[in-house]
C-alpha positions as CSV (number, residue, x, y, z in Angstrom):
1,X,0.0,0.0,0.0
2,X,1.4,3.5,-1.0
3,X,1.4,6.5,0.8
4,X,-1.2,9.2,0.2
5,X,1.0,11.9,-0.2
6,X,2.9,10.1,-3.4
7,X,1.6,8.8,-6.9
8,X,2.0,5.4,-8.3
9,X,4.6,6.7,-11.0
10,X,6.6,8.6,-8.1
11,X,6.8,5.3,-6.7
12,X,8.1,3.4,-9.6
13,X,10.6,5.7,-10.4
14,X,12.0,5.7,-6.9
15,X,11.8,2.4,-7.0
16,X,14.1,1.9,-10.1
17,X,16.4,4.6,-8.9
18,X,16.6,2.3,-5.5
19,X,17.6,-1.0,-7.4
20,X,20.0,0.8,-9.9
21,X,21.7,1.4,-6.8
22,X,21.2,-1.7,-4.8
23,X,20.1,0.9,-1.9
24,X,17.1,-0.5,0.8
25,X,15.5,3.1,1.6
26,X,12.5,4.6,3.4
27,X,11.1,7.7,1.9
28,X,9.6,10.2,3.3
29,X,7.5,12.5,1.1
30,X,7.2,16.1,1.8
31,X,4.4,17.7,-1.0
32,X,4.3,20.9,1.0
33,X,7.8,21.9,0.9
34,X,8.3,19.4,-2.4
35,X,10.9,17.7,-0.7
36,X,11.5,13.9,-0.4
37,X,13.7,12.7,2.0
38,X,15.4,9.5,1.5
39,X,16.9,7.4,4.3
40,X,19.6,4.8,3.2
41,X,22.6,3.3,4.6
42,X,24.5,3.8,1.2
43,X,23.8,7.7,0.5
44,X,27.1,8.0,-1.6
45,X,25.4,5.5,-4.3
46,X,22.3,7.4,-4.2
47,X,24.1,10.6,-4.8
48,X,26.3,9.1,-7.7
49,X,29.4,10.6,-8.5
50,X,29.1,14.5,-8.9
51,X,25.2,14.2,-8.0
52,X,24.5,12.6,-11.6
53,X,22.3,9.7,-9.9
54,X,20.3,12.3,-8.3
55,X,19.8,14.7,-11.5
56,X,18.6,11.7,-13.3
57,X,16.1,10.6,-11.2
58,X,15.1,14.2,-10.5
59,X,14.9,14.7,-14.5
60,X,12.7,11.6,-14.7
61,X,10.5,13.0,-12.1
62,X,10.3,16.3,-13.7
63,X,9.4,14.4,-17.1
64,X,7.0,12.7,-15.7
65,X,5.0,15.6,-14.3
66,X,5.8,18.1,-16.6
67,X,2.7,20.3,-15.5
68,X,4.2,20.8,-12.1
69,X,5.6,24.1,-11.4
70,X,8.2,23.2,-8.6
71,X,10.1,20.6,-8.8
72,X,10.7,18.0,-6.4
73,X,14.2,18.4,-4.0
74,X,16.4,15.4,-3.1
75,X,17.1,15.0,0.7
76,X,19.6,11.8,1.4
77,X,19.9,11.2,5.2
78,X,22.2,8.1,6.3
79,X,20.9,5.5,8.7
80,X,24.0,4.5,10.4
81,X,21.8,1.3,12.2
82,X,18.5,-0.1,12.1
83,X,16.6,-1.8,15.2
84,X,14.0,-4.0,14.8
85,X,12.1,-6.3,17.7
86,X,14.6,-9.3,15.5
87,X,17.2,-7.4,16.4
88,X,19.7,-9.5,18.8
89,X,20.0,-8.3,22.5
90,X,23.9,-7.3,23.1
């Protein structure tokens, strides 16, 4: 189930930016401040060398929405470690 605040096509294109970098993410999606916030332990992948993974996937978006007036910003935050209730006690 997706989100509210983000389309199908957001999705997939996320979504195929995420495997062409073999990334696991969670994304948050700001509509208000057009922001998206993307939370990954392998930001320099996401970023690409000189940002050029990010202005792809931020070209694709803007393609695919071509009637929106602001475009979407990028916002890569590293998780450094993830807890879950699987997690082993130390």
């Amino acid at each position: 189930m997706l989100p509210i605040a983000i389309s199908v096509e957001e999705y997939n294109i996320i979504r195929e930016w995420c495997v062409e970098c073999n990334a696991t993410v969670s994304v948050k999606v700001d509509n208000f401040k057009r922001q998206i916030t993307i939370y990954t332990d392998k930001p320099g992948y996401m970023v690409g060398p000189r940002g050029s993974i990010v202005d792809k996937y931020q070209k694709k978006l803007k393609d695919a929405f071509p009637h929106r007036k602001k475009p979407y910003k990028f916002l890569i935050e590293e998780t450094t470690m993830n807890i879950s209730p699987q997690s082993p006690a130390i």
